[in-house]
VOPAGU-2260 file (C-alpha; in pm, 1 decimal, decimal comma):
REM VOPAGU-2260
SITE   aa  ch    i         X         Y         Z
SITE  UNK   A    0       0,0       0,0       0,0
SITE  UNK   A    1     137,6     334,7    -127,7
SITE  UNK   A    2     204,3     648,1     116,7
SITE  UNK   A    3     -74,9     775,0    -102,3
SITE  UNK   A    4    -331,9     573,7     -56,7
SITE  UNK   A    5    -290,2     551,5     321,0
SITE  UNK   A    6    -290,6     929,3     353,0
SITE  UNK   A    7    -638,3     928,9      85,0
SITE  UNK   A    8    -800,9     656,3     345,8
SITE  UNK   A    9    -682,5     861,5     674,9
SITE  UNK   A   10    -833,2    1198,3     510,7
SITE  UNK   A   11   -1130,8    1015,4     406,6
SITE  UNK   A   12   -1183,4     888,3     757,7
SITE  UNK   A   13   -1136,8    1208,7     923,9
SITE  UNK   A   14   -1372,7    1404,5     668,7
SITE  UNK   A   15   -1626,3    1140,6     753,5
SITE  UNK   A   16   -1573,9    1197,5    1124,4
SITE  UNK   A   17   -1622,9    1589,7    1062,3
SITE  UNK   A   18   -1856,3    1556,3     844,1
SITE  UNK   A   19   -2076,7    1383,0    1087,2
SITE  UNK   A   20   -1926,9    1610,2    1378,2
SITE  UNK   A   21   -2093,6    1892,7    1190,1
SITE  UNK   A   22   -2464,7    1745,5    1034,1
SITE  UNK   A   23   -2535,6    1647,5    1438,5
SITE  UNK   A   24   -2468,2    1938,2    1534,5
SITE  UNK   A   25   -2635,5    2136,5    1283,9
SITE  UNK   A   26   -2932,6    1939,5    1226,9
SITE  UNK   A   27   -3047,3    1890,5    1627,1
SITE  UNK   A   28   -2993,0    2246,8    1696,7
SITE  UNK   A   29   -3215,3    2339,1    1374,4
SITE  UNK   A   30   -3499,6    2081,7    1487,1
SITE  UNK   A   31   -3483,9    2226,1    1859,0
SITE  UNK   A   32   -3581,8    2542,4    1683,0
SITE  UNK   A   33   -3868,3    2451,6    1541,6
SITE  UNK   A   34   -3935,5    2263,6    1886,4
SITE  UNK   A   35   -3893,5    1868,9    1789,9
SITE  UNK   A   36   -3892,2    1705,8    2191,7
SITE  UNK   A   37   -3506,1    1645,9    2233,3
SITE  UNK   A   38   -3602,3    1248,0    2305,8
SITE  UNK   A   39   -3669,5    1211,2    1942,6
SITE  UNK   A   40   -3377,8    1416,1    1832,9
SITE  UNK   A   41   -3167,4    1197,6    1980,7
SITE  UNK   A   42   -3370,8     903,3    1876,6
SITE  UNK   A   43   -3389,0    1049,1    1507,6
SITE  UNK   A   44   -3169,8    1327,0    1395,5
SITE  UNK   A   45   -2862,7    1190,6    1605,5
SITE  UNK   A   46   -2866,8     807,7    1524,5
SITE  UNK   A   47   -2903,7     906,8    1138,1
SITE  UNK   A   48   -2647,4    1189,7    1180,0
SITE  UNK   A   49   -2390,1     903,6    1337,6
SITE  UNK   A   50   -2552,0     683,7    1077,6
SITE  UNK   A   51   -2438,1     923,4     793,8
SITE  UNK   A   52   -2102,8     787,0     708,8
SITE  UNK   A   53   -2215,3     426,3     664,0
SITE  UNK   A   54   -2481,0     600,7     432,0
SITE  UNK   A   55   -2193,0     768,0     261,8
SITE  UNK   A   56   -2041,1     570,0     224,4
SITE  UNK   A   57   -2237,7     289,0     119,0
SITE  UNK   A   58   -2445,9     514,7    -182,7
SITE  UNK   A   59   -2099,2     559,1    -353,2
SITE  UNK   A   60   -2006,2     264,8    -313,5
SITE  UNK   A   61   -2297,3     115,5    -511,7
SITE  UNK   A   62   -2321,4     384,7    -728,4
SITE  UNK   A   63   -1929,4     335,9    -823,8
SITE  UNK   A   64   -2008,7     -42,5    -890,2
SITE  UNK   A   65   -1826,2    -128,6    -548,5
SITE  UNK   A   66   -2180,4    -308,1    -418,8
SITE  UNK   A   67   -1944,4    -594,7    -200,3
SITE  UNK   A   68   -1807,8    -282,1     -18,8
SITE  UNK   A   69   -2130,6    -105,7      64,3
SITE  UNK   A   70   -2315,5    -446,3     177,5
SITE  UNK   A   71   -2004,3    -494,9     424,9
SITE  UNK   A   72   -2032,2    -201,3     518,0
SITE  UNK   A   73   -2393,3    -230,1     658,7
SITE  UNK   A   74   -2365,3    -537,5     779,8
SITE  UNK   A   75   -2005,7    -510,0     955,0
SITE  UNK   A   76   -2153,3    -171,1    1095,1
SITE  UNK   A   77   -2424,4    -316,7    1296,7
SITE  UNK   A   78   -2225,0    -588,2    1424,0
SITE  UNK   A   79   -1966,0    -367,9    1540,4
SITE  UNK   A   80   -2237,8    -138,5    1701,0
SITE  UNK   A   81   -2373,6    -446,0    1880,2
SITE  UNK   A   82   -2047,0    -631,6    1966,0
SITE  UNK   A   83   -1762,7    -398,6    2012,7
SITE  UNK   A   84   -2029,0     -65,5    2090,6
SITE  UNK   A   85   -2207,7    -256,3    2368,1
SITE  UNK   A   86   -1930,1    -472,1    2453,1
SITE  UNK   A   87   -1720,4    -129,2    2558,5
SITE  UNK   A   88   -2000,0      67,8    2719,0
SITE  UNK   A   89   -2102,1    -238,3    2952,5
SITE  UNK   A   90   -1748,3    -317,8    3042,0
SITE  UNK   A   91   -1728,7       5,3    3161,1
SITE  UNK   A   92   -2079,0      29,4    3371,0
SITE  UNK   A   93   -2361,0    -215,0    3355,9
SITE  UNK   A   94   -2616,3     -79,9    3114,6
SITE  UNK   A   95   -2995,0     -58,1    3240,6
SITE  UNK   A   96   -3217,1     -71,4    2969,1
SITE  UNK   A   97   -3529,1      54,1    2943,8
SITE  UNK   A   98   -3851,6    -151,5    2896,3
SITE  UNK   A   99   -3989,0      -7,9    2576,1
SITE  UNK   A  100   -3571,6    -118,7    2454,1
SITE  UNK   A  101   -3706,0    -411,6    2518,1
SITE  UNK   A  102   -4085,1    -415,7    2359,7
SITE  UNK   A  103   -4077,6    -197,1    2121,1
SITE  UNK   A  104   -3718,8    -102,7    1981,5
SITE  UNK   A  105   -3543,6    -415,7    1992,4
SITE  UNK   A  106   -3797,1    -594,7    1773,1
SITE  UNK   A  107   -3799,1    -406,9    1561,0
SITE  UNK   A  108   -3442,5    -400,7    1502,2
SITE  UNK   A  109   -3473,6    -749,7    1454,2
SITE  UNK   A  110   -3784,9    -766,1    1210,7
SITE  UNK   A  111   -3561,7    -527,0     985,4
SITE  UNK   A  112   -3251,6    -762,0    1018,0
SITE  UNK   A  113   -3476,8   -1052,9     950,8
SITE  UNK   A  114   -3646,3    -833,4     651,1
SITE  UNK   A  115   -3349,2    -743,6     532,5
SITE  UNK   A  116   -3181,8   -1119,5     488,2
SITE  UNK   A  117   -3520,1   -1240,9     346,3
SITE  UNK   A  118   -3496,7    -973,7      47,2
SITE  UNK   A  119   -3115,6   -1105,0      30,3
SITE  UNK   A  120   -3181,0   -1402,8     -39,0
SITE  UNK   A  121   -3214,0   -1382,5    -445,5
SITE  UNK   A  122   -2874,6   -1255,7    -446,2
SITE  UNK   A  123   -2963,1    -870,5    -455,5
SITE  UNK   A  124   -3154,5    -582,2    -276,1
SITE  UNK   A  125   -3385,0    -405,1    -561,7
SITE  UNK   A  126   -3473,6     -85,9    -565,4
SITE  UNK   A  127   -3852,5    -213,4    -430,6
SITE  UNK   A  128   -3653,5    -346,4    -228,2
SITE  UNK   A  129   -3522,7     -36,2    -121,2
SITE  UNK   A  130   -3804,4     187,0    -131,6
SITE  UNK   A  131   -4011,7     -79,2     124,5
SITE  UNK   A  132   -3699,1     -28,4     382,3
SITE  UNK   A  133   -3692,9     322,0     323,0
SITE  UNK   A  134   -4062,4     365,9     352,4
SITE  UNK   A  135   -3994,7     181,1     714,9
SITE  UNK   A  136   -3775,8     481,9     838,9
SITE  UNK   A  137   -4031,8     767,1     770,8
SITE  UNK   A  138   -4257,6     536,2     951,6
SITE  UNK   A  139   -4026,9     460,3    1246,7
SITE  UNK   A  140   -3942,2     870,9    1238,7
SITE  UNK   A  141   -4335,5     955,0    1244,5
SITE  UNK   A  142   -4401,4     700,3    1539,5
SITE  UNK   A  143   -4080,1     803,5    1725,6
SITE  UNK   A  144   -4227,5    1156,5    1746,2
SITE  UNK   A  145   -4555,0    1014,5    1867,2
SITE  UNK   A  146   -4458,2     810,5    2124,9
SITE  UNK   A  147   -4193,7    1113,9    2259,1
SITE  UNK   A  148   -4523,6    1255,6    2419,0
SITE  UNK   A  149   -4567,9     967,7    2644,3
SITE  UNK   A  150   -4166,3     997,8    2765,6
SITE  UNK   A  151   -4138,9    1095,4    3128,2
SITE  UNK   A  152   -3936,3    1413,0    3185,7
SITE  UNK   A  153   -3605,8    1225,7    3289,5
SITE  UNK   A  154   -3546,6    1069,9    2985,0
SITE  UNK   A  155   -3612,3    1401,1    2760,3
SITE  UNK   A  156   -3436,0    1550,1    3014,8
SITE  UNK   A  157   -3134,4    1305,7    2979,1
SITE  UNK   A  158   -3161,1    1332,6    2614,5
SITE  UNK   A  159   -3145,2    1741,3    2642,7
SITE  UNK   A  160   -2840,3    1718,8    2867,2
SITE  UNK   A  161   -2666,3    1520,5    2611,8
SITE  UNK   A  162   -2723,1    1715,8    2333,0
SITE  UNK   A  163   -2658,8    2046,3    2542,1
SITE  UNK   A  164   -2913,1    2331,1    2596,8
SITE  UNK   A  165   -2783,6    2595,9    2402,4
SITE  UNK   A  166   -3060,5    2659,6    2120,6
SITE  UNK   A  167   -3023,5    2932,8    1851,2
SITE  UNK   A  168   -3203,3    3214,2    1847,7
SITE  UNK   A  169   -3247,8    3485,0    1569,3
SITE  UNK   A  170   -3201,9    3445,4    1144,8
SITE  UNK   A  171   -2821,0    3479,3    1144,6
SITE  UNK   A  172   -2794,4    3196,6    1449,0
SITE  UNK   A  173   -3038,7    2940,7    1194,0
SITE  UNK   A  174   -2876,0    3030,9     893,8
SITE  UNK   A  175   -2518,8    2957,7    1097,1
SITE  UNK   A  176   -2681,8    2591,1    1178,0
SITE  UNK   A  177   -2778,1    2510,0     843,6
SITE  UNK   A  178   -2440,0    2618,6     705,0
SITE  UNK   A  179   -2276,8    2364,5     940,3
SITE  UNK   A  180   -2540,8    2128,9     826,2
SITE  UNK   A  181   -2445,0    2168,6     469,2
SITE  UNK   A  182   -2073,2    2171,2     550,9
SITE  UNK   A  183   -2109,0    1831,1     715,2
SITE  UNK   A  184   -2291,2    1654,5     421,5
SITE  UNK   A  185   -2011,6    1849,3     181,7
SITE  UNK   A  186   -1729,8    1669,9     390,5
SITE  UNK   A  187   -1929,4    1352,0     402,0
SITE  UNK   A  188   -1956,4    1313,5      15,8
SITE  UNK   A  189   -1596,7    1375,8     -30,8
SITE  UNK   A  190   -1446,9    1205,1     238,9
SITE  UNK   A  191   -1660,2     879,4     111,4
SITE  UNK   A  192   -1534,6     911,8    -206,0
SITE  UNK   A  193   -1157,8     892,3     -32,6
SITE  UNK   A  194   -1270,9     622,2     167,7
SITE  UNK   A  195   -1407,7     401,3    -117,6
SITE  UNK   A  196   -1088,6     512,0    -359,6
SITE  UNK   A  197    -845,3     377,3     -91,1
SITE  UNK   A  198   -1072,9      77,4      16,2
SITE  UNK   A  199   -1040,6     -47,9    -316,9
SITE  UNK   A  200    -697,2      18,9    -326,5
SITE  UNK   A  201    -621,7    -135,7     -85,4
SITE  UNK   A  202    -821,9    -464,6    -170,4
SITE  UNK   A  203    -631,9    -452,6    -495,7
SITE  UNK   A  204    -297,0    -446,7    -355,3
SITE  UNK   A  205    -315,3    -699,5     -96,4
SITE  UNK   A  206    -558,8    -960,7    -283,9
SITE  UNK   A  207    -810,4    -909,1       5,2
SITE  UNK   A  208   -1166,5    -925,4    -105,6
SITE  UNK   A  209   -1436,5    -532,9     -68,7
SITE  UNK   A  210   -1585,3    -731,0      78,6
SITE  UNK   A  211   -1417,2    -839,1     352,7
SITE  UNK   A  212   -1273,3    -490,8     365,2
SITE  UNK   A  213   -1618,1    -344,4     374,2
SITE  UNK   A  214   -1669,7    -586,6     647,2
SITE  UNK   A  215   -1366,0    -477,1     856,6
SITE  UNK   A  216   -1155,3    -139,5     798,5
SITE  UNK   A  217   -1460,7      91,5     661,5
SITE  UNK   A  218   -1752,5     -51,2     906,8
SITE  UNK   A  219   -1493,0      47,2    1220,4
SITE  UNK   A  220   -1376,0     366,8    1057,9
SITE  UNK   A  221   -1785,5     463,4    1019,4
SITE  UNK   A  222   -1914,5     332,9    1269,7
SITE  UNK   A  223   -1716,7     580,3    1523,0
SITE  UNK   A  224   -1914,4     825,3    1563,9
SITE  UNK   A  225   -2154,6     551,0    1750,1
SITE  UNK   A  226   -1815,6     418,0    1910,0
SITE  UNK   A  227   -1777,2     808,0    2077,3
SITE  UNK   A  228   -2140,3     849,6    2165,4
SITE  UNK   A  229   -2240,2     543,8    2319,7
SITE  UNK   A  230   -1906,2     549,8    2561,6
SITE  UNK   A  231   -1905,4     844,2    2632,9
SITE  UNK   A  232   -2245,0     847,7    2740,3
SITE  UNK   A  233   -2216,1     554,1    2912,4
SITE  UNK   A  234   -1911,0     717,7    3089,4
SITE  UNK   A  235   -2155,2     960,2    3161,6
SITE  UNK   A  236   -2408,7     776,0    3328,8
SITE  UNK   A  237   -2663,9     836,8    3032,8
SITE  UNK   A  238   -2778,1     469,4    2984,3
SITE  UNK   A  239   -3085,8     491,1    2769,6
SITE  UNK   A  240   -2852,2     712,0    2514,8
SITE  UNK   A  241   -2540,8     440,6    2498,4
SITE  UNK   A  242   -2774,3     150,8    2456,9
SITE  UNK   A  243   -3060,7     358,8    2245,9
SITE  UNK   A  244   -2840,3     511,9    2016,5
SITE  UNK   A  245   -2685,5     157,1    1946,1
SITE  UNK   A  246   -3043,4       9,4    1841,8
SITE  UNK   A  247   -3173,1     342,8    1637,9
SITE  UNK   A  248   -2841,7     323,7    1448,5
SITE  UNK   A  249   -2868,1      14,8    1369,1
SITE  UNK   A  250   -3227,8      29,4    1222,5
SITE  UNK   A  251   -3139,1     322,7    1018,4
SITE  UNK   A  252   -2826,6     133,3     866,5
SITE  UNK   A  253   -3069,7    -150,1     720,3
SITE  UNK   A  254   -3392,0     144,9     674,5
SITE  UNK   A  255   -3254,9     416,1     581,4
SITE  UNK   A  256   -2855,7     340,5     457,9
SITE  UNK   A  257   -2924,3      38,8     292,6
SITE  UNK   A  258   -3309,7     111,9     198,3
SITE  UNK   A  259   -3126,5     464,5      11,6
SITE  UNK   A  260   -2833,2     272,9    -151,8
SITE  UNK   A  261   -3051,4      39,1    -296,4
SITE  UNK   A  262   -3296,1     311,4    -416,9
SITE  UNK   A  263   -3032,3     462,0    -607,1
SITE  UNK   A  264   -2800,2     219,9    -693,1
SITE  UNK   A  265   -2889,3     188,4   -1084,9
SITE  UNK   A  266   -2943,7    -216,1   -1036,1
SITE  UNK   A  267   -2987,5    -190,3    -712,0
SITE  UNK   A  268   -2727,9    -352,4    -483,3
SITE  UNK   A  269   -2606,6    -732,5    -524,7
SITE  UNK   A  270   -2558,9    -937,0    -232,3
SITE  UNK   A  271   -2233,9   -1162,8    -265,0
SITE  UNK   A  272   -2286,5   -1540,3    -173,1
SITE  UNK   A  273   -2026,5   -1493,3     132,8
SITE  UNK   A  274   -2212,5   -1246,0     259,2
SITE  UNK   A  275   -2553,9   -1403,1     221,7
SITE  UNK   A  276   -2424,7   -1747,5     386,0
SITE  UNK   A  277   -2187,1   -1644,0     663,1
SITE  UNK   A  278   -2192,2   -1223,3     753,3
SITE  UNK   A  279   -2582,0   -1174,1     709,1
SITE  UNK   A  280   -2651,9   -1493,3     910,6
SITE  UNK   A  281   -2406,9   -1394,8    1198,3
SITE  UNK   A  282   -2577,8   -1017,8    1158,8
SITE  UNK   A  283   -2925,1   -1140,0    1247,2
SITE  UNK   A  284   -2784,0   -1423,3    1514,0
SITE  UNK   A  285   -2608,6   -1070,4    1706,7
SITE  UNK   A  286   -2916,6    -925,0    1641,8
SITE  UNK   A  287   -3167,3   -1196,2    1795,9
SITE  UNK   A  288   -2894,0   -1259,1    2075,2
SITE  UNK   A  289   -2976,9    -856,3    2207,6
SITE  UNK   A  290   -3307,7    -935,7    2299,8
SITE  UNK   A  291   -3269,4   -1210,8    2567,2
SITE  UNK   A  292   -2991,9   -1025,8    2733,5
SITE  UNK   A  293   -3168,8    -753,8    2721,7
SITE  UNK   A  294   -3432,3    -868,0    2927,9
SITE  UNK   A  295   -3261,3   -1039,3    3187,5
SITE  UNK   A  296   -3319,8    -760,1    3441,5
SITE  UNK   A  297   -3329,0    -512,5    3180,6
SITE  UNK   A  298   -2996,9    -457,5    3221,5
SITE  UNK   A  299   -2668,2    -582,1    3036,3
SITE  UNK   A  300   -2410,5    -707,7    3354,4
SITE  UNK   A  301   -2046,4    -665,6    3243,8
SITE  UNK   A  302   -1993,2   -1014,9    3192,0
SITE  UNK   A  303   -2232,1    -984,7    2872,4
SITE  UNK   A  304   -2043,8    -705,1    2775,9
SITE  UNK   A  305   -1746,4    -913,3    2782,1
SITE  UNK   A  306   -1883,8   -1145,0    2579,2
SITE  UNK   A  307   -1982,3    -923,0    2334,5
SITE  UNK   A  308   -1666,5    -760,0    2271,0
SITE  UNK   A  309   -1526,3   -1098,1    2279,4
SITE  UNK   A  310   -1770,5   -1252,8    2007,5
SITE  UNK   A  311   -1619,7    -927,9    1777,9
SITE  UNK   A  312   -1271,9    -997,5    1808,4
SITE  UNK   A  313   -1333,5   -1381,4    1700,9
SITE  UNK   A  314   -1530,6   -1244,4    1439,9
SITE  UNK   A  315   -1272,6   -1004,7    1351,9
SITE  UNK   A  316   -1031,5   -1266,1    1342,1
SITE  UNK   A  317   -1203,4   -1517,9    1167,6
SITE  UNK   A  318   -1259,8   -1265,2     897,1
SITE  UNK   A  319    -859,7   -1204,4     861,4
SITE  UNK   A  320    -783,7   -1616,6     869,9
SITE  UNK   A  321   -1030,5   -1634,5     570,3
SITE  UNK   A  322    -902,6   -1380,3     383,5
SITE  UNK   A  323    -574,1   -1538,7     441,3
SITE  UNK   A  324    -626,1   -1884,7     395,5
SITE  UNK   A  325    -464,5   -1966,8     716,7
SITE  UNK   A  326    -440,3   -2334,3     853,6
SITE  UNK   A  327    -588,1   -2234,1    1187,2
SITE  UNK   A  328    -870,2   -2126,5    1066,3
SITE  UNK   A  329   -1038,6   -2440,8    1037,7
SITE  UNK   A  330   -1007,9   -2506,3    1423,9
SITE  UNK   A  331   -1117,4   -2138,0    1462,2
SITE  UNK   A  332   -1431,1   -2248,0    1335,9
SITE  UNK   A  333   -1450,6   -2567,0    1512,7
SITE  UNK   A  334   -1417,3   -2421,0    1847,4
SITE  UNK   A  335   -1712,4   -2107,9    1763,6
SITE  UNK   A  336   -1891,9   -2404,6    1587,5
SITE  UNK   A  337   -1919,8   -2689,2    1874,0
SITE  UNK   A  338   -1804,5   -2504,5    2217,0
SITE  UNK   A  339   -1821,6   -2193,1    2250,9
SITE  UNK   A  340   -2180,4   -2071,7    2068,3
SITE  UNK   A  341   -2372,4   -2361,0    2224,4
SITE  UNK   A  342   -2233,2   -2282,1    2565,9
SITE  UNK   A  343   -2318,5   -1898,1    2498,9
SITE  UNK   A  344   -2634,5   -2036,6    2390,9
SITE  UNK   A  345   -2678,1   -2214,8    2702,9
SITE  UNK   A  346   -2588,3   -1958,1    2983,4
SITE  UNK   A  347   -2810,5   -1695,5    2828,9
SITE  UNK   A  348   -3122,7   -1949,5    2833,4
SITE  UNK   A  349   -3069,1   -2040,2    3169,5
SITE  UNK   A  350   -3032,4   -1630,4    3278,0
SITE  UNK   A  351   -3396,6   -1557,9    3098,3
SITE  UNK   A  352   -3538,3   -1871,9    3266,1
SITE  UNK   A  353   -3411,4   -1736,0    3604,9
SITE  UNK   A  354   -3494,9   -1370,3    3564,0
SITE  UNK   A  355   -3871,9   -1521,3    3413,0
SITE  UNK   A  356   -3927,6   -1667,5    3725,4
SITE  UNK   A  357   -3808,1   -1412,2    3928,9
SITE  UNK   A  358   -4032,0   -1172,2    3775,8
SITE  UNK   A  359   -4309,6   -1370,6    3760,0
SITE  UNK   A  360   -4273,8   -1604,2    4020,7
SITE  UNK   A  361   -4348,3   -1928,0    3804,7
């Protein structure tokens, strides 16, 4: 890999980061303006503003022909939010989650991640395709604001502290806001465009598959804007934001990112047969596997966010030994396959059994 290339990929990254930096900022002080509740903000403007890279980068990716790189991108994105996302913020405090997480949200993530392998499954997401997914984030947005009037006054409150009070007031404050606004989707478009130029570049020189670095290198780099909310809230002590943000991200990367891409891409986007047979199944597996610990107290215990983070760096390294070839990577799989998944699968029955009966005494 060329000095170049590495330099185009770093100021790709960082224009994404900005970029982002700037929409969030610009966008939630625009809609407290015209008086949007700050709970949906933060369940709205700020999960699709940290969502904007992935949508970046995935709509020029598929509009540049680069389809393995944008499907990666979605799917290695909400595995890292789950996984490594999760996995940090509970190591660092236990997580409480609140019950609508549990009713409402979390399904849902899971009916799009289930919707979302069933349109896979002919080998490519349509543009129907797309326009049904997108159709299911100006639904989610519309009942979002609804159900905002039914949130108790800590949680807006929590979600006001996080995005800070300052509001502007006056033309020249607005106009400021939507500059920065504009600014941030400017730096997002370009920095994308680096991203996907080195990505490829980088694929090229080493023999590694988009794919795989769809799946890896660009789902991290745009998936940190989640990475530095989610701690930091949860460093914070703002619990429903780390673990919220985390869920509404991860509907708007199969809704909105993928739902977009798809809507656009000429052909819409393919779906490569790795992807449909290994990364979408562990997707919707991480996906399923957030709703029982979840609701064992409503709360995820450090030890689940050590397993979490542990489940991505097997996955990140089973990723690498593939695209290597390596010997080990058959006993790699033999150990996820026959040991440690069914014991996984086993401890977090047994913890919904027990908190089932604890809660309702049966």
């Amino acid at each position: 890999m060329s000095l170049l290339t590495l330099l185009l990929f770093l100021a790709g990254l960082a224009a994404l980061l900005g970029g982002a930096e700037l929409l969030v900022r610009g966008a939630a002080r625009l809609a407290a303006v015209f008086g949007i509740s700050p709970l949906v903000i933060g369940l709205t403007v700020v999960a699709f503003g940290t969502s904007s890279p992935e949508l970046a980068v995935s709509v020029m990716s598929a509009t540049s022909g680069q389809a393995d790189i944008a499907i990666g991108n979605v799917i290695g994105s909400n595995i890292c939010n789950v996984l490594l996302i999760l996995g940090l913020s509970a190591l660092i405090t236990p997580l409480v989650v609140a019950q609508q997480l549990v009713r409402l949200d979390v399904p849902l993530m899971i009916g799009a991640s289930l919707l979302f392998y069933l349109f896979a499954l002919d080998g490519r997401i349509g543009r129907l395709d797309g326009l049904v997914l997108f159709a299911g984030v100006l639904v989610y947005t519309v009942w979002a604001i609804r159900r905002s009037r039914l949130e108790s006054r800590e949680i807006q409150d929590a979600y006001a502290k996080e995005l800070g009070e300052e509001v502007p007031h006056g033309a020249r404050a607005i106009v400021w806001q939507l500059l920065l606004a504009v600014a941030g989707l400017g730096l997002l478009t370009l920095g994308s465009n680096w991203l996907v130029e080195a990505a490829v570049a980088v694929a090229m020189a080493f023999g590694v598959s988009e794919l795989i670095i769809g799946l890896t290198i660009i789902s991290f780099g745009t998936s940190l804007p989640e990475v530095a909310t989610s701690v930091m809230a949860s460093v914070r002590g703002q619990r429903d934001i780390a673990v919220g943000n985390v869920v509404g991200s991860n509907l708007f990367n199969i809704l909105a990112v993928l739902g977009l891409t798809a809507t656009v891409a000429p052909e819409g986007v393919a779906v490569a047969a790795s992807a449909l047979h290994f990364d979408l199944p562990v997707m919707l597996a991480v996906m399923i596997a957030c709703l029982p610990i979840f609701f064992t107290g409503h709360c995820i215990a450090r030890w689940e966010g050590g397993l979490f983070f542990g489940y991505y760096l097997a996955y990140i390294g089973y990723l690498v030994l593939a695209s290597l070839q390596h010997e080990q990577l058959p006993l790699l799989s033999a150990v996820m396959l026959w040991f440690v998944l069914p014991l996984t699968a086993v401890t977090l029955l047994v913890t919904t059994l027990r908190a089932w009966r604890e809660r309702y005494g049966c």
